[in-house]
C-alpha positions as CSV (number, residue, x, y, z in Angstrom):
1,X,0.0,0.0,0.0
2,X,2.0,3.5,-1.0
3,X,1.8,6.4,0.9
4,X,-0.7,8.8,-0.4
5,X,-0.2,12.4,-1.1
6,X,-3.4,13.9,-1.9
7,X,-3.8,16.1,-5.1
8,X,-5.4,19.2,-5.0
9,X,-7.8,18.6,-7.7
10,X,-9.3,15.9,-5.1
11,X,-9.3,18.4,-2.4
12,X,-11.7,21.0,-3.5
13,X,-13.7,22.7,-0.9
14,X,-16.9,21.5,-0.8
15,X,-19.7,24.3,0.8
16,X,-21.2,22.8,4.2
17,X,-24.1,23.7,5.3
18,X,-25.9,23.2,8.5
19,X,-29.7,22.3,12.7
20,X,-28.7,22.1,16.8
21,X,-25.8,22.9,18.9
22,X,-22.0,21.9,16.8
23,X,-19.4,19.8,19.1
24,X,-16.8,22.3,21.0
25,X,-13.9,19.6,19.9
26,X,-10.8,21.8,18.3
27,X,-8.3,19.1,18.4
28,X,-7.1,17.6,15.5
29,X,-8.3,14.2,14.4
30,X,-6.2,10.7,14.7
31,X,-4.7,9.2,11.8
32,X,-7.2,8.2,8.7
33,X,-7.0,4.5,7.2
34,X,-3.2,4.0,7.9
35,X,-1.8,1.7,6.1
36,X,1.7,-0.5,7.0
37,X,4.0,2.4,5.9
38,X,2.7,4.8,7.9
39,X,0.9,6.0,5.4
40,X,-2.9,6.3,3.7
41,X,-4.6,3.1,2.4
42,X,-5.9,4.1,-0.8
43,X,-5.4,0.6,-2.6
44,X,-8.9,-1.3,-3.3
45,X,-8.2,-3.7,-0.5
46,X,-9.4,-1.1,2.2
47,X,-10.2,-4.0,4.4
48,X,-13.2,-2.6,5.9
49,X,-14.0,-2.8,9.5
50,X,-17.4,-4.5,9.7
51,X,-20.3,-5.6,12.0
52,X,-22.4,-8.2,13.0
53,X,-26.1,-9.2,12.0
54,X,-28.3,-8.3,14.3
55,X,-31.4,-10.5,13.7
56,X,-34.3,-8.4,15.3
57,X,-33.1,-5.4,13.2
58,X,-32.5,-7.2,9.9
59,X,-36.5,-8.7,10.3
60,X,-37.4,-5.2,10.0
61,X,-36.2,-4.5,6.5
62,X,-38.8,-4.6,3.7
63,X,-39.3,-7.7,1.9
64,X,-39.2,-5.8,-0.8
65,X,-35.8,-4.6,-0.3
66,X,-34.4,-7.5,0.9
67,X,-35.8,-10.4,-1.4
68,X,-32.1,-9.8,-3.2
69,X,-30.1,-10.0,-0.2
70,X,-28.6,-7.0,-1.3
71,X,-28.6,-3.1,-0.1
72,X,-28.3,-0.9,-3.0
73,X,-26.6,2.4,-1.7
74,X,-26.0,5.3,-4.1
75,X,-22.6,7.9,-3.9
76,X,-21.3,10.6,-5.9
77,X,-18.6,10.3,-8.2
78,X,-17.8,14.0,-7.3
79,X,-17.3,13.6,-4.0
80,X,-13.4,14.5,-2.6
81,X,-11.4,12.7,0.1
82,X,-12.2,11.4,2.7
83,X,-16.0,11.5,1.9
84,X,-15.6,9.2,-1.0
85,X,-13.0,8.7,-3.4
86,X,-11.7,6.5,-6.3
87,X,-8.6,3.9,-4.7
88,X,-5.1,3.5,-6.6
89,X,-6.9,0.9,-9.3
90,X,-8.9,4.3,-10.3
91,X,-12.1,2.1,-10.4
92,X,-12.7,1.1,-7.0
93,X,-15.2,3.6,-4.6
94,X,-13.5,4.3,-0.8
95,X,-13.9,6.8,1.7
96,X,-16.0,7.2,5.0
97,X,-19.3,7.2,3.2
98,X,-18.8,3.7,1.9
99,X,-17.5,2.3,4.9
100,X,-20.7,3.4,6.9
101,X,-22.8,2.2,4.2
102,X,-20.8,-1.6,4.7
103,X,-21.5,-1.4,8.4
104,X,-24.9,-0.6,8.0
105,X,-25.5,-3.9,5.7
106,X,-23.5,-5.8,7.9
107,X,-26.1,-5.3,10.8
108,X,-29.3,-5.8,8.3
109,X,-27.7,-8.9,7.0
110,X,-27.5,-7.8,3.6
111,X,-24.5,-7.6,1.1
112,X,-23.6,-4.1,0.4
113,X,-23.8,-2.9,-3.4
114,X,-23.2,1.0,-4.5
115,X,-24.1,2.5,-7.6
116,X,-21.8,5.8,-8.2
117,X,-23.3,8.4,-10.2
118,X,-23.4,12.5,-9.9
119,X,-25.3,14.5,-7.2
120,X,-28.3,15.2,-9.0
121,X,-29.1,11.5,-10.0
122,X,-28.7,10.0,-5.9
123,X,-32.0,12.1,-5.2
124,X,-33.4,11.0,-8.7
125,X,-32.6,7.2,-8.2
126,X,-34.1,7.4,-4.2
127,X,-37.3,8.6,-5.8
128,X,-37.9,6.2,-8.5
129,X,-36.3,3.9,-5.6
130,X,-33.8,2.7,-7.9
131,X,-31.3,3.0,-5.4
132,X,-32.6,2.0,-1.6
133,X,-30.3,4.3,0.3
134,X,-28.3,7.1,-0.3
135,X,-24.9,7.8,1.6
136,X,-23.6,11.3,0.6
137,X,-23.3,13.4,2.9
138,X,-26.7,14.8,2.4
139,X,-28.0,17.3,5.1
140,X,-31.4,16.8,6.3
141,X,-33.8,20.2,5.3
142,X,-37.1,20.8,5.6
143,X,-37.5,20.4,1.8
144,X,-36.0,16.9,0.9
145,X,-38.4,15.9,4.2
146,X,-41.2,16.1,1.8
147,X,-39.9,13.3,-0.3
148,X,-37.2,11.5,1.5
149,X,-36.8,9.8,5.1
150,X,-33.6,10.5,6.9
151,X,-31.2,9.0,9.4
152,X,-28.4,10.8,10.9
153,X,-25.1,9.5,11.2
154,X,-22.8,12.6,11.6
155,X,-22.8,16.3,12.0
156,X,-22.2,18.8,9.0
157,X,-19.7,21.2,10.6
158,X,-17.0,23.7,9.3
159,X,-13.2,24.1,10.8
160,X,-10.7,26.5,10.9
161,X,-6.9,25.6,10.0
162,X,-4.0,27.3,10.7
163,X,-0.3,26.3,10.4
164,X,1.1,23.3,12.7
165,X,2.9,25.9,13.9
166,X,1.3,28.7,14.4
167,X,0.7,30.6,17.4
168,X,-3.7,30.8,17.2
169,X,-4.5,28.1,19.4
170,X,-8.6,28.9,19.4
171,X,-11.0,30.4,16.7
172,X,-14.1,30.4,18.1
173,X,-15.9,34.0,17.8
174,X,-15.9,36.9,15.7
175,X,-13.1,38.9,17.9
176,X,-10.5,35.7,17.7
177,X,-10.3,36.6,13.9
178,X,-10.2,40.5,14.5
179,X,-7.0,41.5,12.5
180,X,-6.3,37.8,10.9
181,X,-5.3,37.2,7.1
182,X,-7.7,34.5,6.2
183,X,-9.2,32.5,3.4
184,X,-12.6,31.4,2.4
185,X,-14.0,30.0,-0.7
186,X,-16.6,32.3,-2.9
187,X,-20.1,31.7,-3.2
188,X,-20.0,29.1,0.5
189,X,-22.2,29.3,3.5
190,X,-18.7,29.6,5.1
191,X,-18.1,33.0,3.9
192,X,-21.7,34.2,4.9
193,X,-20.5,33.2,8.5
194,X,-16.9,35.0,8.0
195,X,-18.9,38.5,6.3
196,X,-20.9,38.0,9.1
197,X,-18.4,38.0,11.9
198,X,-16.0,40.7,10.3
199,X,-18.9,43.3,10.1
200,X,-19.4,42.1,13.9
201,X,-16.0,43.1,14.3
202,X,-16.5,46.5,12.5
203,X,-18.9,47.4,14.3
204,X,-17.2,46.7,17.7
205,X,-14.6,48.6,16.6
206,X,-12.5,45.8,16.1
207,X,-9.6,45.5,13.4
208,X,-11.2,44.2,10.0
209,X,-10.0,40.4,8.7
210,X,-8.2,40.6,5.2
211,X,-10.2,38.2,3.1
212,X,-8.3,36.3,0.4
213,X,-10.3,33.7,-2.0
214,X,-8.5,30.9,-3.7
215,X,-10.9,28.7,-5.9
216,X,-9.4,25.5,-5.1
217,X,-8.6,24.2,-1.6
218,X,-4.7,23.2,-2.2
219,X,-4.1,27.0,-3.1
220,X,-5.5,28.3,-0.3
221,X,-2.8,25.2,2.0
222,X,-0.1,27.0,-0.5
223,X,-0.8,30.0,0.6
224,X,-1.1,28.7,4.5
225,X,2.1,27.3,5.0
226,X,4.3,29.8,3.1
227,X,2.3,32.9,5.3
228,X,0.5,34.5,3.0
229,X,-3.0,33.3,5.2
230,X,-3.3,32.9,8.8
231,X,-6.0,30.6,8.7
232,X,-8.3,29.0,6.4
233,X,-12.3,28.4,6.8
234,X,-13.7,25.2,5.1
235,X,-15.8,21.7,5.5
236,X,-14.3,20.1,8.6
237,X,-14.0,16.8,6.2
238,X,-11.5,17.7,3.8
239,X,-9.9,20.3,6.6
240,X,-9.7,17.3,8.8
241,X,-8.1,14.7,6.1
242,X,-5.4,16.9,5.6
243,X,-4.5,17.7,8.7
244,X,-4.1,13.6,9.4
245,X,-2.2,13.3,6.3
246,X,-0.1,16.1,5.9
247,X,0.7,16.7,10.0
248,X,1.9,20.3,8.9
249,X,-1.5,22.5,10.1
250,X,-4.1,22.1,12.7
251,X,-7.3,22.9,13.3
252,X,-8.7,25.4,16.0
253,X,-12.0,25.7,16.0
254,X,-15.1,24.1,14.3
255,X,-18.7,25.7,13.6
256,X,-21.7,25.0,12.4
257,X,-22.6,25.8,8.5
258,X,-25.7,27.2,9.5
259,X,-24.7,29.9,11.8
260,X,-24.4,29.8,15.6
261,X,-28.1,28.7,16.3
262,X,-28.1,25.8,13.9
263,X,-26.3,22.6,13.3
264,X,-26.7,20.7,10.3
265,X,-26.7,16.6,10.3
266,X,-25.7,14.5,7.6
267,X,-27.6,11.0,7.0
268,X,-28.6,8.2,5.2
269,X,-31.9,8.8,2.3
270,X,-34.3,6.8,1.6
271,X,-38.0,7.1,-0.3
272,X,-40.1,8.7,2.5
273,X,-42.4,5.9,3.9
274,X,-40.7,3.2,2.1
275,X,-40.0,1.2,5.6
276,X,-36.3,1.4,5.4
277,X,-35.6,4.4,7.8
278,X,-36.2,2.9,10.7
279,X,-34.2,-0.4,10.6
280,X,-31.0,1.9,8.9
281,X,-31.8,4.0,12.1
282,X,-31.6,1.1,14.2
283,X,-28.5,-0.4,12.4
284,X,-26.8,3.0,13.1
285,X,-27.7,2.9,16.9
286,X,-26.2,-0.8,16.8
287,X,-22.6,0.1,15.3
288,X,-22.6,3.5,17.3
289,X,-22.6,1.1,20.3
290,X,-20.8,-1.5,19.4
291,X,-17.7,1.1,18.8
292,X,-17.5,0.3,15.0
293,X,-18.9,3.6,13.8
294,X,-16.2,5.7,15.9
295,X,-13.4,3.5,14.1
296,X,-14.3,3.7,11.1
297,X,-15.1,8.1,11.5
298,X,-11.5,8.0,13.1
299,X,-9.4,5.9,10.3
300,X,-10.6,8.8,7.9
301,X,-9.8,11.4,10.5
302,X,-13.6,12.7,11.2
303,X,-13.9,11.6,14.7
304,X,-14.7,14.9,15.5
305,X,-18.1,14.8,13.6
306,X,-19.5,11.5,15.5
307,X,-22.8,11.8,17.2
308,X,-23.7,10.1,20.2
309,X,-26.9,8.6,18.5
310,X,-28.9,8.2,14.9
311,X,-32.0,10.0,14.9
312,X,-35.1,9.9,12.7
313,X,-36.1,12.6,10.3
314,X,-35.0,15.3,12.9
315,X,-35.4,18.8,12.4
316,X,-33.7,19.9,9.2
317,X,-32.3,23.1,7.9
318,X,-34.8,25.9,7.1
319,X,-37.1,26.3,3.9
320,X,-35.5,28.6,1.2
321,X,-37.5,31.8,1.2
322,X,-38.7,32.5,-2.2
């Protein structure tokens, strides 16, 4: 298994979005998916951790999901590391959404079976219910409740990154970025929440941030580590990946997409009313206590977005006005 440098192209930021009160946990993740050499397993032998059947779970699942014995889950071939990801044989899917989506057969005692295809088609295919889950990280709003059943399996956060070495040990308010050179990518719900805090600052007389945007994530680490930036504001999953992998920044703060108030959750989709939410709910609940879940959320470096329990079809972010 060879050490894996991840390419900038794979890194791009993806905009986070977010329901309910984000995890105060700043510190940086363990290693992700380590392979012998100390580095990344990226090879299509990911040797997945798994679970067990649970019988009184599995009974639950539709017969007409599980006369195949199989669980078809879709993901999207545009997602980034460590969300999901194509392995060294440029054919095979990987990544934390995959590995969830394993345990979460293992438990309904079905074999696991994922169709990739782009964003657009995962909510197409759940409707038609050509595919009988979706693992994505898809936040639960108040609009895809009208079609689609949910079950949360992680929260939907945002993280600041600085430098290994640098001297900010804590962002968590406006004033901590008060004078800061920092970076955010254009058009995100992360730069609502950085406008949002400098004009805070303005208006407490407070030193202005400089605001510097970089369309793709590995320009904005460029301009980390050689000092351009002081910090950079992004999704906590690909902030969190390469702080595992490349040990040369940390993170110092994490917030919710959604603004202070809200936190958003990320979960399994299904067909609303299909019968499938509740035993994936269930199956959830079983590898959150059994400790597999938290393994398989560190060995991808996103411990810091495990939640204590999988709810059902919980309150979801806002309707769009309009």
């Amino acid at each position: 298994m060879r050490r894996f440098v991840v390419p900038a192209a794979l890194l791009l930021a993806l905009s986070a979005c977010g329901a309910d009160p984000a995890p105060e946990n700043s510190a940086a993740p363990p290693p992700p998916a380590a392979s012998s050499d100390g580095g990344v397993n990226t090879s299509p032998d990911q040797q997945r951790i798994r679970a067990q059947k649970v019988d009184a779970i599995a009974a639950q699942v539709p017969p007409a999901i599980a006369a195949d014995g199989k669980l078809l889950v879709g993901h999207s071939g545009e997602g980034a590391p460590p969300l999901g990801f194509l392995a060294d044989d440029d054919t095979t899917y990987i990544g934390v959404e995959t590995d969830l989506a394993q345990l979460v057969a293992d438990v309904l005692g079905l074999e696991y079976a994922s169709e990739i295809t782009s964003w657009e088609n995962l909510f197409v295919g759940a409707k038609s219910s050509k595919l009988e889950a979706v693992f994505n990280n898809v936040t639960v709003t108040e609009e895809r409740k009208d079609i689609y059943d949910f079950a949360t399996y992680r929260v939907d956060q945002l993280a600041w990154q600085v430098a290994a070495d640098s001297p900010i040990t804590a962002i968590a308010k406006p004033a901590d970025i008060a004078g800061l050179k920092v970076s955010v990518g254009s058009g995100t719900n992360q730069e609502k929440i950085l406008l949002d805090w400098d004009k805070a600052n303005k208006d407490a007389g407070l030193k202005p941030a400089e605001i510097s945007y970089y369309n793709l994530y590995g320009d904005a680490l460029l301009a980390l580590k050689s000092g351009r930036i002081q910090a950079y504001f992004g999704p906590n999953p690909s902030v969190a990946y390469n702080v595992a992998v490349g040990k040369d920044t940390k993170i110092v703060g994490v917030a919710s997409g959604a603004g202070p108030d809200l936190q958003g959750l990320i979960a399994a989709m299904t067909l609303k009313d299909n019968g499938l939410v509740k035993p994936l709910n269930e199956a959830l609940n079983s590898v959150i206590k059994d400790g597999s879940y938290q393994k398989v959320l560190d060995r991808w470096g996103l411990g810091n977005e495990a939640i204590p329990e999988s709810q059902i079809n919980p309150p979801g972010l806002p309707r769009q006005e309009g």
